[in-house]
TORKOL-729828 format. One line per 10 residues: number of its first residue (from 1); their letters; for each residue x, y, z of N, C-alpha, C, O. Coordinates in Angstrom, 2 decimals, always signed. Layout:
// residues N
NUM> A> X:Y:Z:X:Y:Z:X:Y:Z:X:Y:Z | ...
// end
This chain:
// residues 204
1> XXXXXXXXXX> +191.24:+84.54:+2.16:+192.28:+83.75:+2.81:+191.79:+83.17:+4.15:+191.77:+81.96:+4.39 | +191.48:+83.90:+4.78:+190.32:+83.71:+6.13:+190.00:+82.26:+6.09:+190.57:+81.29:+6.59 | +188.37:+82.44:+4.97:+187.82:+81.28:+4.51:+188.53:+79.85:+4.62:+188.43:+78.91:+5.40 | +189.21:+80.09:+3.61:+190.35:+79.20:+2.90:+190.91:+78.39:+4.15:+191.19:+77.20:+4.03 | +191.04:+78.98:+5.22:+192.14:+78.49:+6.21:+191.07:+78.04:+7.13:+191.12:+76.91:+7.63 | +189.96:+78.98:+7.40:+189.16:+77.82:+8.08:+188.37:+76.57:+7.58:+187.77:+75.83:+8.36 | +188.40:+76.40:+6.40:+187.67:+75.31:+5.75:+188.77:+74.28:+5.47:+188.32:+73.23:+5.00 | +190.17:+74.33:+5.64:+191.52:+73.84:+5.66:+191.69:+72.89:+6.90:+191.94:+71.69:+6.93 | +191.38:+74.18:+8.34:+191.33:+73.30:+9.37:+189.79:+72.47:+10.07:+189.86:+71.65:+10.98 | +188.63:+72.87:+9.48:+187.85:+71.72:+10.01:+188.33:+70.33:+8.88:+188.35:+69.17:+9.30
11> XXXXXXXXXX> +188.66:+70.67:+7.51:+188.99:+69.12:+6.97:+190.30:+68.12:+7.72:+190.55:+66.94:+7.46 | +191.01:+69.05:+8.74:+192.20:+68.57:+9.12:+191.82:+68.05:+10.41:+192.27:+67.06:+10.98 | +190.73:+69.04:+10.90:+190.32:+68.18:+12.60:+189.28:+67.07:+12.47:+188.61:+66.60:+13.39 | +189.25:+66.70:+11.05:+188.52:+65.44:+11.55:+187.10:+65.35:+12.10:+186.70:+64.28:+12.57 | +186.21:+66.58:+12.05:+184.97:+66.52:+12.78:+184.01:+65.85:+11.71:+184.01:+66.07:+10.50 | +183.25:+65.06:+12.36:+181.85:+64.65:+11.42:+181.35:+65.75:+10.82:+180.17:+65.65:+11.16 | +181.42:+66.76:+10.16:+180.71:+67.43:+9.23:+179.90:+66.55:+7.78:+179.81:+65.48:+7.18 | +179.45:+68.04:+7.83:+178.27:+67.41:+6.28:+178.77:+67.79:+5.18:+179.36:+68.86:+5.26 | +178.75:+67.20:+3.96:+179.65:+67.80:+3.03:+178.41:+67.72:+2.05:+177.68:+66.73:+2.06 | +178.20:+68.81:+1.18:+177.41:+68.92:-0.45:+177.56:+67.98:-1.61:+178.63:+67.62:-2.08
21> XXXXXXXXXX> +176.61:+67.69:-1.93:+176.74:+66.67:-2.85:+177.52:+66.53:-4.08:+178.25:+67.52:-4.02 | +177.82:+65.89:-5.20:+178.48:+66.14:-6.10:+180.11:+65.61:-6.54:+180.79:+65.04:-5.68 | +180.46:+65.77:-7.45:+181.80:+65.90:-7.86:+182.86:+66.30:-6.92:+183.89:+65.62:-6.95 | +182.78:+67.41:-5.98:+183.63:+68.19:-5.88:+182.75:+68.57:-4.22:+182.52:+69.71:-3.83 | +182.49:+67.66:-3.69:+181.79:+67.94:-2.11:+182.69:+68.89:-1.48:+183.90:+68.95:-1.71 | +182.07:+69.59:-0.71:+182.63:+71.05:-0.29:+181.92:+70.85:+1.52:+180.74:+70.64:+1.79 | +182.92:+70.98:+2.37:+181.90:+71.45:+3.56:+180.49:+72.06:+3.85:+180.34:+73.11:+3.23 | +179.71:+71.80:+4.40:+178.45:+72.97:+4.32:+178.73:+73.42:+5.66:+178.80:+72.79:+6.71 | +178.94:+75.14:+5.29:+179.11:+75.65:+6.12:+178.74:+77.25:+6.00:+178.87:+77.89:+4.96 | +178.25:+77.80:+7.32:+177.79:+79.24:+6.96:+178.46:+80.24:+7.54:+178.36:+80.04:+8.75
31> XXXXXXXXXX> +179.08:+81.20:+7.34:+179.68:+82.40:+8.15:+179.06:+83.55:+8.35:+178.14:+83.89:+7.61 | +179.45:+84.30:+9.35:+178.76:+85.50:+9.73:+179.05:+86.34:+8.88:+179.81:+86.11:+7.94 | +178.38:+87.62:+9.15:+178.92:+88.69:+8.07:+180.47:+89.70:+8.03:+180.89:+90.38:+8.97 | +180.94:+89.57:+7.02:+182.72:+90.03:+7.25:+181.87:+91.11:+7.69:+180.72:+91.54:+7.61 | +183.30:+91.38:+8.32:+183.53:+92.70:+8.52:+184.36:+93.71:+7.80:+184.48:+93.25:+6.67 | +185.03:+94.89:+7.87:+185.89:+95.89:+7.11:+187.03:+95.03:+7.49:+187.34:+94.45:+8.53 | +187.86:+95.20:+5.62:+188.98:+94.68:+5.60:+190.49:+95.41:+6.50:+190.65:+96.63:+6.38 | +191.02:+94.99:+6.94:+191.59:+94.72:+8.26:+191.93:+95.47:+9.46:+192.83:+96.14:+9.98 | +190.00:+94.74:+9.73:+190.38:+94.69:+11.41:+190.16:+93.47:+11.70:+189.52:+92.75:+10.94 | +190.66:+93.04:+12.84:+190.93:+91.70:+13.98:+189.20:+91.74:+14.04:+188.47:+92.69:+13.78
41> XXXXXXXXXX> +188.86:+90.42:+14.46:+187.70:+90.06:+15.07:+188.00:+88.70:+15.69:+188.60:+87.69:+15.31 | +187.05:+89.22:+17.27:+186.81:+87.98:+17.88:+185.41:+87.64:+17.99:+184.80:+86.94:+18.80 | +184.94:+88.52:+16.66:+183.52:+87.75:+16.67:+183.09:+87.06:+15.28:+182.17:+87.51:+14.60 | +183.79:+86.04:+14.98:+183.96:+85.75:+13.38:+182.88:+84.61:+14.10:+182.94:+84.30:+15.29 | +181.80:+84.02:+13.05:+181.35:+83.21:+13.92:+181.16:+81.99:+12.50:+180.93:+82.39:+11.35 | +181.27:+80.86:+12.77:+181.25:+79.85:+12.14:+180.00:+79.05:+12.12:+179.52:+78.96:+13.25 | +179.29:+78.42:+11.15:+178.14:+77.16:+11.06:+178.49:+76.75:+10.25:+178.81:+76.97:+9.08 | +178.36:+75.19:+11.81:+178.52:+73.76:+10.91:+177.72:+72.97:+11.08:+177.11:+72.97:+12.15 | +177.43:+71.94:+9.98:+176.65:+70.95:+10.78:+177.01:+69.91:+10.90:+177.78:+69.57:+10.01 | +176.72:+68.81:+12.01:+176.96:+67.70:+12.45:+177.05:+66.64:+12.30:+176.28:+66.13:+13.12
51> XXXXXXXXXX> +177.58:+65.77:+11.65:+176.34:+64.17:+11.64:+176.64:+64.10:+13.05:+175.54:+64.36:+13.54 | +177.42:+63.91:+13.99:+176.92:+63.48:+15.54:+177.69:+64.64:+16.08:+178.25:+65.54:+15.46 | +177.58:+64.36:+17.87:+178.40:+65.16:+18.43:+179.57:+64.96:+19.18:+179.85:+63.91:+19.75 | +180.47:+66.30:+19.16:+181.92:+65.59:+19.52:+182.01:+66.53:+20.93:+181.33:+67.53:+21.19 | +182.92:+65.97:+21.64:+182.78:+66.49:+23.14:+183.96:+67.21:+23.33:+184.22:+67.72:+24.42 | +184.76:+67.29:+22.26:+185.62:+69.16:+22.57:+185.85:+69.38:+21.15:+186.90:+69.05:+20.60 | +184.56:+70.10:+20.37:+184.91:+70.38:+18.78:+186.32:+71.40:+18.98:+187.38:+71.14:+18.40 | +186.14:+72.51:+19.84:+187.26:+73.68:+19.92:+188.65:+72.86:+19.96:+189.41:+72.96:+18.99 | +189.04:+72.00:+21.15:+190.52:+71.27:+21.30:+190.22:+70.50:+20.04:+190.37:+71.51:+20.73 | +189.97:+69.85:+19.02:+190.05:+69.43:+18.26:+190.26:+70.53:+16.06:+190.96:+70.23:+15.09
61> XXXXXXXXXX> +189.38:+71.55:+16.27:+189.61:+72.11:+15.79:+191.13:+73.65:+16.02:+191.50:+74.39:+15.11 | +191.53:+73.65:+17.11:+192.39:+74.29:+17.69:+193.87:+73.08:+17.49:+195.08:+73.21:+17.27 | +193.28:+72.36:+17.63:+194.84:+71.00:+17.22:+195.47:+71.06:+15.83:+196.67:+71.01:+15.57 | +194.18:+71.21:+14.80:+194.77:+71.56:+13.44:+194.75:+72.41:+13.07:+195.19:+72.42:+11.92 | +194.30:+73.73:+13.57:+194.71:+75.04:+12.92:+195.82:+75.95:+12.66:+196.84:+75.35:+13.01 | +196.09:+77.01:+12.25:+197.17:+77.84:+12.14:+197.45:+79.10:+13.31:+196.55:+79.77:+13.82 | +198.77:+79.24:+13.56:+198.76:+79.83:+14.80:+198.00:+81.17:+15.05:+197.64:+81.41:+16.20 | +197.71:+82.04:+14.05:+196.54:+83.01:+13.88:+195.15:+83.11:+13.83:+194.46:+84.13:+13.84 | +194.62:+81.27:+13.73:+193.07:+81.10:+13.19:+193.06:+80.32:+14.99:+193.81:+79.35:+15.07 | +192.36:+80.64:+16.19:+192.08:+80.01:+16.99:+190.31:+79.57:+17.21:+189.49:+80.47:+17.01
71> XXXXXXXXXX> +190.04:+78.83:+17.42:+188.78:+78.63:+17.79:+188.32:+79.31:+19.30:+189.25:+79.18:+20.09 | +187.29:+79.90:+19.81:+187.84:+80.73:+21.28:+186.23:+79.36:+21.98:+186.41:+78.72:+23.01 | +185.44:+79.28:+21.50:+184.27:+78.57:+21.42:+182.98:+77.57:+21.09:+183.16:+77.61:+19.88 | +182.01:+76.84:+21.21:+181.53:+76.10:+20.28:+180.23:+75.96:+21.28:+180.21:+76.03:+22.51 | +178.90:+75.69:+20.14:+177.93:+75.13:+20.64:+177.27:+74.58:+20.11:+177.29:+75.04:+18.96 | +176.04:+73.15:+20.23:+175.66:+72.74:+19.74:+173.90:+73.20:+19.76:+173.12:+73.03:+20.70 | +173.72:+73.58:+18.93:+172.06:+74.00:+18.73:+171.18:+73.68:+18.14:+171.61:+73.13:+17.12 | +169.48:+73.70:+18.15:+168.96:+73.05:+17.56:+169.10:+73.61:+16.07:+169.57:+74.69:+15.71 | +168.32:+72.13:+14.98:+168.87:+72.28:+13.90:+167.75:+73.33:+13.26:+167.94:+73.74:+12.11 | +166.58:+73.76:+14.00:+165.77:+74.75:+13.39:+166.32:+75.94:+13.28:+165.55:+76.75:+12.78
81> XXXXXXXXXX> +167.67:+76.48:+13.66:+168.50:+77.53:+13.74:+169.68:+77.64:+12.41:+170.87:+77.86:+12.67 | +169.16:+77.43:+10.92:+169.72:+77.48:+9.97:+170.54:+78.89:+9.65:+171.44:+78.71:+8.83 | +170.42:+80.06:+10.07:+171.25:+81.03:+9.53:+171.77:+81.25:+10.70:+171.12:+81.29:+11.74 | +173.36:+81.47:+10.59:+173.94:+82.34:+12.30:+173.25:+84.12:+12.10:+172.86:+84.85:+13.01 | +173.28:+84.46:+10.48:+173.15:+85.96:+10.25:+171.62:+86.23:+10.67:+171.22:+87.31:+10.23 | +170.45:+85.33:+11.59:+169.59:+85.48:+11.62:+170.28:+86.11:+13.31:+169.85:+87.18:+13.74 | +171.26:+85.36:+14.05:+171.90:+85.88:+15.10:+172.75:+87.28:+15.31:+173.32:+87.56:+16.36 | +172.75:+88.05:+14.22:+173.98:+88.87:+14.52:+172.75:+90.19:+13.59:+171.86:+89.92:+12.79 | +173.07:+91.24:+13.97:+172.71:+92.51:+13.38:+173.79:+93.51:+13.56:+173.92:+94.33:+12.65 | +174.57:+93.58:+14.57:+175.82:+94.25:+14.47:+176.56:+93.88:+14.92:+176.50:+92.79:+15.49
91> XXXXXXXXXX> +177.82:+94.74:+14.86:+179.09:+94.21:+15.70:+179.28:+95.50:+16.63:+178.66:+96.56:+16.50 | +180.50:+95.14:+17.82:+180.65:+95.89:+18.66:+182.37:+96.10:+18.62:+183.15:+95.22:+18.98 | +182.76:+97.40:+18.13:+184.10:+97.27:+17.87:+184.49:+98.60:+18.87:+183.74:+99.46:+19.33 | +186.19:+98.38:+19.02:+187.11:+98.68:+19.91:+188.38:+99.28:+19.27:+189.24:+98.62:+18.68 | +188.38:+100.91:+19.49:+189.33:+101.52:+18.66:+190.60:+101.89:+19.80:+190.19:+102.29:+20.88 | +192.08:+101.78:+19.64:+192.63:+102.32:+20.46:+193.60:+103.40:+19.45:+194.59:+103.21:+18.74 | +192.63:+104.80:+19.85:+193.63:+105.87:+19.25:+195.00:+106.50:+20.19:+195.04:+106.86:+21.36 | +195.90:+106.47:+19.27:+197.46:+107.65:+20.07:+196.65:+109.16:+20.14:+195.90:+109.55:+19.25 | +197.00:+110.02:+21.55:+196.19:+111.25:+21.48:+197.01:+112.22:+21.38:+196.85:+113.27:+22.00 | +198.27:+111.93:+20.36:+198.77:+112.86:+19.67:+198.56:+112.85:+18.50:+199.54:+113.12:+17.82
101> XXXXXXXXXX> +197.51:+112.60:+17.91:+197.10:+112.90:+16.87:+195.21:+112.44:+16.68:+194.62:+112.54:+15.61 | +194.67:+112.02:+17.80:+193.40:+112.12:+17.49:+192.44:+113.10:+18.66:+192.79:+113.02:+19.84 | +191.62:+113.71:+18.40:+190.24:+114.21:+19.28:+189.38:+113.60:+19.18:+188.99:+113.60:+18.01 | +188.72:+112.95:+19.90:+187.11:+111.94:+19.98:+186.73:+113.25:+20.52:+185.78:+113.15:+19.74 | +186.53:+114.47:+21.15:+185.65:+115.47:+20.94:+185.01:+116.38:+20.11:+184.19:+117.29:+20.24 | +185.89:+115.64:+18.85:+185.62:+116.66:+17.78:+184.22:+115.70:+16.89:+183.61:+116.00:+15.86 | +184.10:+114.65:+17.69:+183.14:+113.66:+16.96:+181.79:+115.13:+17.05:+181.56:+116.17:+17.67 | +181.10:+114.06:+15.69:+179.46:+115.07:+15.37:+178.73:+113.75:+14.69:+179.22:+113.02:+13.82 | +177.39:+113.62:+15.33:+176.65:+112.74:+14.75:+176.29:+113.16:+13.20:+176.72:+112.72:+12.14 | +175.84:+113.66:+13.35:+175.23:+114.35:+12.04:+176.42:+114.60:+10.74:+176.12:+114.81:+9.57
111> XXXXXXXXXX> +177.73:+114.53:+11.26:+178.71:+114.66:+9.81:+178.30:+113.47:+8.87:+177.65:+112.69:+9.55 | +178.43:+113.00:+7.51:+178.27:+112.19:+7.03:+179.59:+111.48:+6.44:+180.57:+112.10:+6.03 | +179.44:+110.05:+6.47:+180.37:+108.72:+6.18:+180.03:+108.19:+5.33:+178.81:+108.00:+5.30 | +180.94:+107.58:+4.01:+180.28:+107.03:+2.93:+181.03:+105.54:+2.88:+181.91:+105.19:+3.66 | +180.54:+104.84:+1.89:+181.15:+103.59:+1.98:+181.03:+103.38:+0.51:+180.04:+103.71:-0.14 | +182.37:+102.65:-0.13:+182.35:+102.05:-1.31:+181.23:+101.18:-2.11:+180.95:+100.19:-1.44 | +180.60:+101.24:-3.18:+179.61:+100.05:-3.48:+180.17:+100.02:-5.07:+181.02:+100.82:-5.45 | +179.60:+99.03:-5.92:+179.54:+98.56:-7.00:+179.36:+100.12:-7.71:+180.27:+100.73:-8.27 | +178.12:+100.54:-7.57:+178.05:+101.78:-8.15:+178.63:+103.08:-8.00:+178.54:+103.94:-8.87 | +179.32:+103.27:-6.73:+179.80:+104.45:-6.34:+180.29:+104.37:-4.92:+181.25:+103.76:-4.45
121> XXXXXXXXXX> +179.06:+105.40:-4.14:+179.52:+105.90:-3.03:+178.37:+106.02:-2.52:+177.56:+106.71:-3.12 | +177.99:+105.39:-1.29:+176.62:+105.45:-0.33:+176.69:+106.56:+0.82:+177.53:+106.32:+1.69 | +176.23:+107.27:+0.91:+176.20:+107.83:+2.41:+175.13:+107.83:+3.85:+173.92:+107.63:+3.97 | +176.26:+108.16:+4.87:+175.67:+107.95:+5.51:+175.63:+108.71:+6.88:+176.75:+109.12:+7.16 | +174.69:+109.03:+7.80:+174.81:+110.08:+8.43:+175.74:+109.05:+9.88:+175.40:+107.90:+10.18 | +176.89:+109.79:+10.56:+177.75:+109.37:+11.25:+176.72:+108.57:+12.56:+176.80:+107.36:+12.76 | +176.11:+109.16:+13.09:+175.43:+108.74:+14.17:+174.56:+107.20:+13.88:+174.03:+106.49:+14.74 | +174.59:+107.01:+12.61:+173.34:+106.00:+12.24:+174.30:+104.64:+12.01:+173.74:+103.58:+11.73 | +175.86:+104.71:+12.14:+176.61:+103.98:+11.52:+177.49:+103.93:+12.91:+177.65:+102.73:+13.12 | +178.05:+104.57:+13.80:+178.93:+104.28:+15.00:+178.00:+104.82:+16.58:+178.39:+105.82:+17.18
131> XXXXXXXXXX> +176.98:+104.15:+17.01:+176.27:+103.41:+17.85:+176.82:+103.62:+19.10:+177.93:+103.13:+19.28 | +176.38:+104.15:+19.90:+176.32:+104.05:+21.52:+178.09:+104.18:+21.67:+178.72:+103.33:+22.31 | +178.65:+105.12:+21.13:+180.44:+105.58:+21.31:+180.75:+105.86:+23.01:+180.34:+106.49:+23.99 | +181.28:+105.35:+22.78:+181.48:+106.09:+24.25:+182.91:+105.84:+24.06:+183.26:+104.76:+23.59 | +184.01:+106.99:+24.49:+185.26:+107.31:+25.08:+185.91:+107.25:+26.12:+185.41:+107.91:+27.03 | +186.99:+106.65:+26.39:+187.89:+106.39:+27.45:+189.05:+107.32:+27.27:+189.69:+107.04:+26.26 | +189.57:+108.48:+28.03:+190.88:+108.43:+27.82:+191.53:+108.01:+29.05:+191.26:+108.20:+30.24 | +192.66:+107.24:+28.31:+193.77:+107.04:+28.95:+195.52:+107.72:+29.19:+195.55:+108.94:+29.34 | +196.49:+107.20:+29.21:+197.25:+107.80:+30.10:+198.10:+108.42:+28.35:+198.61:+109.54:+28.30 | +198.08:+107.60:+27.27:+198.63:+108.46:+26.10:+197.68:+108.12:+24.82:+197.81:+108.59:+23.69
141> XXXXXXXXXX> +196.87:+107.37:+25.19:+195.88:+107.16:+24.44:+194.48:+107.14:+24.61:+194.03:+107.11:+25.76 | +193.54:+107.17:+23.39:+191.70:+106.44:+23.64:+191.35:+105.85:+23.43:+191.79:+105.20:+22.48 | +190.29:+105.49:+24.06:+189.83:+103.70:+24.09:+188.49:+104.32:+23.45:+187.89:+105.12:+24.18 | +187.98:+104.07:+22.27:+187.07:+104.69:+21.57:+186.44:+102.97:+21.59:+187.14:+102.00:+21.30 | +185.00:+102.89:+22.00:+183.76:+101.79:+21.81:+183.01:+102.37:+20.47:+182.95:+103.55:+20.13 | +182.48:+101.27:+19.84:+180.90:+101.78:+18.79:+180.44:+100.16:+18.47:+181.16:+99.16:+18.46 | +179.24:+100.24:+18.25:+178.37:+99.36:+17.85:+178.29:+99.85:+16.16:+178.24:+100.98:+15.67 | +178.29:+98.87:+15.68:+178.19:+99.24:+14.16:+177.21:+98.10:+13.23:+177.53:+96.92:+13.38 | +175.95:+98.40:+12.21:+175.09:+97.73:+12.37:+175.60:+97.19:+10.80:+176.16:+97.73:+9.85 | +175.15:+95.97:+11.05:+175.84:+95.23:+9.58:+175.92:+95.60:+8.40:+176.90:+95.36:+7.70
151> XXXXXXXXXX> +174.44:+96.53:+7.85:+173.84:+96.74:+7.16:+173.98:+98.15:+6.16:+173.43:+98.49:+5.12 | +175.35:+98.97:+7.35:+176.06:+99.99:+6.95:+177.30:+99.97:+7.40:+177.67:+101.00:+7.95 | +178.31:+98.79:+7.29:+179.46:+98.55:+7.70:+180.47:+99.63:+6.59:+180.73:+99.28:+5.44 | +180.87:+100.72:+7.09:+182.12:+101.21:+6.82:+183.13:+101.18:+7.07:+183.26:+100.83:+8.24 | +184.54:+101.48:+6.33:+185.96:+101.29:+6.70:+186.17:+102.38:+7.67:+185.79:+103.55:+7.64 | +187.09:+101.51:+8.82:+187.42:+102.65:+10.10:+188.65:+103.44:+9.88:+189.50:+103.62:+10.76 | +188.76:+104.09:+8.14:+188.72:+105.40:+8.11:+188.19:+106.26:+7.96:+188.73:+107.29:+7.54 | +186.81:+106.17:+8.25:+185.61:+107.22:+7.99:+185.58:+107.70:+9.37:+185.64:+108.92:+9.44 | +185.47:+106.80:+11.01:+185.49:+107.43:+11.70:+186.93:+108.03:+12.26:+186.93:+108.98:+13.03 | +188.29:+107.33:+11.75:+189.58:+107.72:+12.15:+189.24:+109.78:+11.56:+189.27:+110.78:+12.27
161> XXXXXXXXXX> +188.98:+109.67:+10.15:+189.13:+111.22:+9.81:+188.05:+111.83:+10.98:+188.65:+112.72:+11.58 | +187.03:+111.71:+11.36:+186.12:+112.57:+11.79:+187.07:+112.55:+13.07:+187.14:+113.68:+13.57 | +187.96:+111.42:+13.87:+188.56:+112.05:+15.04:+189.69:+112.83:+15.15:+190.01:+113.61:+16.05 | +190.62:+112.31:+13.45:+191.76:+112.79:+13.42:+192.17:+114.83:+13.41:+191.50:+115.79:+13.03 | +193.16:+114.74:+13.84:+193.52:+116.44:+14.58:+193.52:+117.12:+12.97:+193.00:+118.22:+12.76 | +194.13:+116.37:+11.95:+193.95:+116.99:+10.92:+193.19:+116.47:+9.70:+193.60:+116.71:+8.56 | +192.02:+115.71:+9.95:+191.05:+115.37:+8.78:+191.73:+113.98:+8.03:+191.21:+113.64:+6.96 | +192.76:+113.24:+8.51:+193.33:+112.38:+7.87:+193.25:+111.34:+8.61:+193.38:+111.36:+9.84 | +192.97:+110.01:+7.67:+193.35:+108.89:+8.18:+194.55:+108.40:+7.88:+195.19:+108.53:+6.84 | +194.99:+107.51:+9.40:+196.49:+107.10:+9.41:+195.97:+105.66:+10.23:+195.03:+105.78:+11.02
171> XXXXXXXXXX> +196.53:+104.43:+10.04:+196.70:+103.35:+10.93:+197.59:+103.34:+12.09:+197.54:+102.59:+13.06 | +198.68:+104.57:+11.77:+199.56:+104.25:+12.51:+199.80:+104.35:+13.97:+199.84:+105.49:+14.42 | +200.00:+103.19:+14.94:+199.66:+103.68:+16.37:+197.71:+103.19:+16.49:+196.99:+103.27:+17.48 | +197.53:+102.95:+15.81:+195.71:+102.64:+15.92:+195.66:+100.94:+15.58:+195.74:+100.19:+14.60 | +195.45:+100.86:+17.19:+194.42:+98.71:+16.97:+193.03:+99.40:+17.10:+192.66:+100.35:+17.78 | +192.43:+98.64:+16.25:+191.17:+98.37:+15.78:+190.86:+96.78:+15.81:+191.60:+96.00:+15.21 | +189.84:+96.38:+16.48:+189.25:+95.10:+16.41:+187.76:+95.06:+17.37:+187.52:+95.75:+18.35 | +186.64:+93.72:+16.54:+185.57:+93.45:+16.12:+185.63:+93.02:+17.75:+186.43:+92.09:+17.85 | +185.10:+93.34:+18.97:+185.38:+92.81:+20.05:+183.73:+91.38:+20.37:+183.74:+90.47:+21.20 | +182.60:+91.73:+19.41:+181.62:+90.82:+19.80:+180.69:+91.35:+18.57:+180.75:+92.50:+18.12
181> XXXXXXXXXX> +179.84:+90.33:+18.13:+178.63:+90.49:+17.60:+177.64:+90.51:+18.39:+177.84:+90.16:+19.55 | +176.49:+90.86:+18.04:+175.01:+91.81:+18.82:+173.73:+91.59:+18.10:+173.55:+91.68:+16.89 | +172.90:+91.29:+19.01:+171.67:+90.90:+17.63:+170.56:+92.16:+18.77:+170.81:+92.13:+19.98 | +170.10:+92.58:+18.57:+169.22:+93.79:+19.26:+169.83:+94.46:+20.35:+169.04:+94.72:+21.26 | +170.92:+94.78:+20.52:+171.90:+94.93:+21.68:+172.47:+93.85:+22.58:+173.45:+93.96:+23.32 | +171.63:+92.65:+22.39:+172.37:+91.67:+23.12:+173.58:+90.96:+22.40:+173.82:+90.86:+21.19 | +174.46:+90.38:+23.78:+175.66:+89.88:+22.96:+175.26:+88.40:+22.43:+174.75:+87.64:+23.25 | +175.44:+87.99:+21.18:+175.06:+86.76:+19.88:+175.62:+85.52:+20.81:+174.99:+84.46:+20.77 | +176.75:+85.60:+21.62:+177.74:+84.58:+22.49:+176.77:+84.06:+23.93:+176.72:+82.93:+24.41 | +175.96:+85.46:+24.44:+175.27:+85.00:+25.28:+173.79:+84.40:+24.99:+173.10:+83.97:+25.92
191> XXXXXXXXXX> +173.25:+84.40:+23.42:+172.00:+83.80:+23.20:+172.02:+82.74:+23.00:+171.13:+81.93:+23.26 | +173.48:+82.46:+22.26:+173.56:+81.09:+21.86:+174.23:+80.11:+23.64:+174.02:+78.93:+23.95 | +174.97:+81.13:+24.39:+174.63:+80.14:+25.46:+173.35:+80.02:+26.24:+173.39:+79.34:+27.27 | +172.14:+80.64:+25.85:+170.73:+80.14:+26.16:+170.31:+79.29:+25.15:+169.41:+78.48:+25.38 | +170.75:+79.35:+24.23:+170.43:+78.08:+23.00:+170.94:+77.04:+23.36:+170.28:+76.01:+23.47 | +172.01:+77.12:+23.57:+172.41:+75.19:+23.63:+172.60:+74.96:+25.24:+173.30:+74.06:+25.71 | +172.10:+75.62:+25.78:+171.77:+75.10:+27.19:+173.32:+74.53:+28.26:+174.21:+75.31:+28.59 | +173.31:+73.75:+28.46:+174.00:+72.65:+29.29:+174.93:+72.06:+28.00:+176.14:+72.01:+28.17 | +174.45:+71.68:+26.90:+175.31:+71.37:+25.76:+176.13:+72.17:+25.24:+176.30:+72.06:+24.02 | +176.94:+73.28:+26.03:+177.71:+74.73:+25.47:+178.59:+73.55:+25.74:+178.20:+72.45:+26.14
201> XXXX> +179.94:+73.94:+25.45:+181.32:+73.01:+24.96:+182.09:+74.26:+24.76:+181.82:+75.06:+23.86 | +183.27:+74.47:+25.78:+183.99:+75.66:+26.05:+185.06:+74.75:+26.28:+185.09:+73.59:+26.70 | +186.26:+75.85:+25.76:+187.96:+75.03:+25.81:+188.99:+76.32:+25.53:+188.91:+77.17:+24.64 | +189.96:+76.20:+26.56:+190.38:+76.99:+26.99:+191.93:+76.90:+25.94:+192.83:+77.72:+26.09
// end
């Protein structure tokens, strides 16, 4: 649905894009790697390409979108930069648990997390999959951080049970969202503003 709605509103904003040849021309366009089905991300990242350039793609793609799909950014880069997924190796996500019902002390690297596949069930050791954690508590809740690497993306009920008081995952009372993508620890937002230089295009 995601998809669907962003390939909805670049045909509606009007940008010079490139479209595939054929019968049935389709945008060419590349996306980053999903993430676990539903959490929020503000690091969804979009490639498009150009025939020229427009001087506020965001206010223009933000004019025809839906009140949930916002554009936050845009840049123009060189065209030797064909994959964004050559930009991103993980994401950096943001848990806010209720601490009547979770312990982030009860975390253990070493427990193991599995993730759904075609064939079964993959595992994986906890520490190798939720990255540089670090904990906040606050006044009725935790502000739980992790880096999580693309390549072993699990559903955040693998780490909800390892915090939860009784081994269970619950959503309830828990935001979860994708706060940035990361390509060797750096943030993907700040390479690409060394990529397109002076040509970054920001809209508020």
């Amino acid at each position: 649905e995601t998809v669907t709605a962003i390939e909805r509103t670049i045909r509606r904003s009007k940008l010079p894009v490139t479209y595939t040849q054929g019968f049935h021309p389709r945008v060419k366009i590349g996306y980053s790697q999903a993430v676990p089905t539903g959490v929020a991300s503000f690091a969804h990242y979009v490639f498009l390409d150009t025939e020229t350039e427009v001087s506020d793609p965001v206010k223009a793609l933000n004019f025809s979108s839906c009140f949930t799909l916002k554009a936050q950014k845009a840049w123009y880069i060189p065209s030797s930069y064909t994959r964004i997924d050559n930009l991103i190796d993980s994401y950096r996500l943001s848990l806010t648990l209720p601490k009547e019902r979770y312990i982030p002390d009860s975390y253990d690297s070493e427990l193991k997390v599995s993730k759904k596949t075609k064939g079964g069930y993959k595992e994986f050791r906890a520490g190798d999959v939720f990255k540089d954690l670090t904990v906040t508590p606050l006044r009725t809740v935790y502000m739980v951080k992790y880096s999580q690497p693309i390549d072993s993306m699990v559903s955040a009920e693998e780490i909800l049970k390892i915090f939860s008081k009784d081994g269970t995952a619950s959503y309830e009372g828990v935001f979860i969202f994708v706060e940035e993508a990361l390509v060797k620890g750096k943030r993907t937002s700040d390479i690409l503003d060394e990529i397109g230089g002076i040509r970054n295009v920001w809209s508020q």
